[in-house]
N, C-alpha and C positions, 0 to 999 in steps of 0.2 A: 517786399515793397520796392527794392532798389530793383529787382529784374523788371519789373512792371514801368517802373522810372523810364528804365535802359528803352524799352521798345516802344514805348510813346512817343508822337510827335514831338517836337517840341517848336517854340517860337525861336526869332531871331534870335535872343537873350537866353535860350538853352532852357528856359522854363515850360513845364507842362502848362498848357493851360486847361483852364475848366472847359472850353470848346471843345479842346481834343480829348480830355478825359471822357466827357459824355461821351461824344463819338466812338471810341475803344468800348464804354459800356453798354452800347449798343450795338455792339457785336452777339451779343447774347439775348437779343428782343426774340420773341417768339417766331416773329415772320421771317427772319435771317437761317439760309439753311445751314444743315449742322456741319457741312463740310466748311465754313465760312468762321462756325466757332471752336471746332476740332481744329485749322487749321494756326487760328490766333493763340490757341494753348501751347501747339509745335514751336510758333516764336518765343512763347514766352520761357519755356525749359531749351531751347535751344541757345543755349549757352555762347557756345562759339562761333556758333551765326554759319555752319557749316553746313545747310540743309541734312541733319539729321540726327539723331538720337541716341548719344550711347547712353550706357547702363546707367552710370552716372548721372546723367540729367532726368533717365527715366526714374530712377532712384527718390531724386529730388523731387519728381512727380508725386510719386508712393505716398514718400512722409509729409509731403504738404498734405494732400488727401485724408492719413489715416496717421497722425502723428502719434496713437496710442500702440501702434505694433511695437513690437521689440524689435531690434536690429536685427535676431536671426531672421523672424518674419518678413521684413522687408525685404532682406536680402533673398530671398525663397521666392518672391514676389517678385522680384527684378528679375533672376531670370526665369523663371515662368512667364511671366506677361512679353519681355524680348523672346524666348523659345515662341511662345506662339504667335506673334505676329508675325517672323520670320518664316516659322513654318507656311503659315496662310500669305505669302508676300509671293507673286509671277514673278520675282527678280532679287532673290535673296541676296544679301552682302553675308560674308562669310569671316567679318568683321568685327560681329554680334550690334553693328550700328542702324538702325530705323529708318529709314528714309520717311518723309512727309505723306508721299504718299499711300505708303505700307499702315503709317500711323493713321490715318486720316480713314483710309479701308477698315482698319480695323478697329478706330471707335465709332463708326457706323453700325459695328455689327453690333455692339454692346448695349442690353436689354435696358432703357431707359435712359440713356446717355444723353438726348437731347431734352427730356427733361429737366434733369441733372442740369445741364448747359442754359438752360433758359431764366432769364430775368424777366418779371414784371416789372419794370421801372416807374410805372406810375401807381402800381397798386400802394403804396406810402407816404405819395402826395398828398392825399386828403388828408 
């Protein structure tokens, strides 16, 4: 909740407001393409605001996701998921750190991901 805080507008007074929340949750409307909501999840694990992604924040990814792994499995998970984005990356960092764009390619390729990424927002209204 505090990283989500952190990347949100805010008003003069440092507060989110309910304006800018909707608008952040409409980033994941159906009509929004995925590279638009793949790239709002980069800010939001993107910790140091350094356009990119070490293990670490992709880590942090993992266990939001899948909080029932064990830590060896996450940890197997980080760098499998880093190995292969790097590998599929025109411009690898030799860093083990993710660029936006490397992340963004490569949750495009992932079978249902904009699924995954999409909100009804009025299906609840009624």
């Amino acid at each position: 909740v505090a990283r989500l805080y952190n990347v949100l507008p805010k008003n003069g007074h440092g507060c989110v407001t309910f304006d800018s929340f909707i608008r952040a949750a409409a980033v994941f409307r159906a009509e929004n393409p995925l590279e638009e909501k793949l790239d709002f999840i980069f800010d939001l694990f993107d910790y140091n605001m350094d356009d990119t992604l070490d293990p670490g924040e992709i880590k942090e990814m993992i266990q939001l996701a899948r909080p029932d792994l064990p830590e060896t499995e996450v940890n197997e998970l980080v760098t499998s998921t880093v190995t292969d984005i790097l590998s599929k990356s025109s411009n690898p960092r030799k860093d083990g750190r993710v660029k936006r764009q490397d992340f963004v390619e490569y949750g495009r390729q992932l079978p249902g991901i904009d699924k995954l990424l999409t909100l009804n927002l009025t299906q609840n209204l009624a």
